[in-house]
Every structure is written in C-alpha cells, then in structure tokens.
C-alpha positions in Angstrom: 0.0 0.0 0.0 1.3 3.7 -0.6 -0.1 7.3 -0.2 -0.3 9.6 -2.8 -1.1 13.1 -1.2 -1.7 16.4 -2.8 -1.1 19.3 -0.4 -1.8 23.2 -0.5 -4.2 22.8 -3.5 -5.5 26.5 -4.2 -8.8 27.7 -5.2 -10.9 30.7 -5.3 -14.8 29.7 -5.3 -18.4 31.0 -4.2 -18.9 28.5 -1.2 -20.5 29.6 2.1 -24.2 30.1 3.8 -24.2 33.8 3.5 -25.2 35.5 0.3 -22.0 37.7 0.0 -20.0 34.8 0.5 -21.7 33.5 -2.8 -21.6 36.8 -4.6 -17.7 38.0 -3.4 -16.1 34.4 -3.4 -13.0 33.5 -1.2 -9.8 31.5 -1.0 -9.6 28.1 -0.2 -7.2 24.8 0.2 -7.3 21.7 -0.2 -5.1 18.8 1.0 -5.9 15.2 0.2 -4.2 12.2 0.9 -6.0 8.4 -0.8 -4.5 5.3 0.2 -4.0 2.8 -2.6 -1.9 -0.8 -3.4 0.8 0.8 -5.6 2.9 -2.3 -5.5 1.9 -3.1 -9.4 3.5 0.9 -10.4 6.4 0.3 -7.9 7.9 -2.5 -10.2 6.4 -1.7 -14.0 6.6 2.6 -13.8 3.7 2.8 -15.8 1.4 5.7 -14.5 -1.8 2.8 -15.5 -0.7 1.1 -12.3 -1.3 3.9 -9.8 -2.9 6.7 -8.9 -2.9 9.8 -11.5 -2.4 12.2 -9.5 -3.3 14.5 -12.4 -6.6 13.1 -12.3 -7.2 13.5 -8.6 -6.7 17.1 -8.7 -9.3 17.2 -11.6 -11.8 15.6 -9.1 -11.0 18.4 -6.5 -10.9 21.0 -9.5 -14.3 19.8 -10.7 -16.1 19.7 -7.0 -14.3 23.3 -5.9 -16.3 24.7 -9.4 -19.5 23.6 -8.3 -21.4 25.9 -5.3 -21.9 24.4 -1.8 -23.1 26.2 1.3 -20.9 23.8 3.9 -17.5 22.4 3.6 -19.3 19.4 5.0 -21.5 18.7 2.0 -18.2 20.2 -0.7 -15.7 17.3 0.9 -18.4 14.5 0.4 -18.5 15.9 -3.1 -15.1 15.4 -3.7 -14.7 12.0 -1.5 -17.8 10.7 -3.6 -16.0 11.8 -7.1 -12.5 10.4 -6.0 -13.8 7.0 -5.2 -16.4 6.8 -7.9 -13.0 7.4 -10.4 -10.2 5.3 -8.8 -12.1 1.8 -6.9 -8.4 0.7 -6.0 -8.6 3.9 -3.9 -8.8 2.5 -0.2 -8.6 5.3 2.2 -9.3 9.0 1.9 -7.6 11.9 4.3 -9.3 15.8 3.0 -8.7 18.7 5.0 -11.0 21.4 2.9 -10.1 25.5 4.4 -11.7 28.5 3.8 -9.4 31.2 4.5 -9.9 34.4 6.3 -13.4 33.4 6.5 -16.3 36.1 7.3 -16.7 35.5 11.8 -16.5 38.5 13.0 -13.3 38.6 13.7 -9.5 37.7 12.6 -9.2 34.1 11.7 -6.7 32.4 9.4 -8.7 30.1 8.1 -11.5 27.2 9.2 -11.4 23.3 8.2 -13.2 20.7 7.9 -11.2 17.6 8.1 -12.9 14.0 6.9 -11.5 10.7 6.0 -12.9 7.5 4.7 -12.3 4.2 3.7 -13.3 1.8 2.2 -14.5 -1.5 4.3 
C-alpha cells in the first residue's frame, strides 16, 4: 500500500451560507491524501498502475467549481468523485479550508477535516 497526497491545493470559489460569501467568493485549500496498493506501479513505472495524481486534482478542481453552502457537503462531493474514479482507492484523508473566512473577527482560516475508507 502507498499514499499519494496532494497538499496546499489553491482555489478561489463561491462557497458559504451567507449571500456575499456566494456573490464576493473566497480563497480556499485543499489537501488530500488516498491510500492505494501501488505495489503493481512500484515495479512496471507505468502511470496505469497507480494513482494519476493528475486526475485526482481534476476531481478536486471539478467539485471546488460547483457551489456548496458547507465544507461538510463540498468534501463529500469530492470524496464521492475520488472514489467513484479510482475503486483501487482504499482510504481518503481531506482537509477542505476556507481562508480568512467572514466571523466577525480575525481568523486564518476554518477546516473541515474527513477521512474515509473503504471496508
């Protein structure tokens, strides 16, 4: 088994409960980690074998285009997309942040953290 983890991914998108958070937009990260037996890539070094990483950032990409009101409901999105693309996928670490995020005061940023796997 091996990781393959994408970290720091950048977006800027429309997501959040209030109106102006939809309207204005704000800066988010995304780090994911999916577990996944890599042993076949580890001897042939044909990208076939594993998991694209190319093609996981697409399924965050696609996900951080489309609207949610909770970071909840936009990490299911991309859980559900990862593992409906790659079924040798067994174990899912997302941290999703919203940076400087509208709470009445200063605040770096707010996470929602998830994992999953597959049993």
């Amino acid at each position: 088994m091996g990781k393959i983890s994408l970290d720091g991914i950048e977006f800027f998108a429309y997501h959040g409960c209030y109106k102006e958070e939809q309207l204005t937009g704000s800066k988010f990260v995304v780090d994911l980690c999916v577990e996944s037996d890599t042993s076949s890539a580890e001897q042939s070094d044909l990208l076939h074998d594993t998991v694209n990483y190319v093609a996981l950032y697409n399924c965050v990409k696609t996900e951080m285009e489309q609207k949610s009101h909770l970071l909840e409901h936009l990490a299911m999105r991309i859980i559900r997309s990862v593992i409906d693309q790659f079924p040798s996928v067994t174990d899912i670490e997302l941290k999703v942040s919203k940076l400087n995020p509208p709470v009445g005061g200063k605040v770096k940023q707010v996470s929602f953290i998830t994992s999953w796997n597959r049993k």
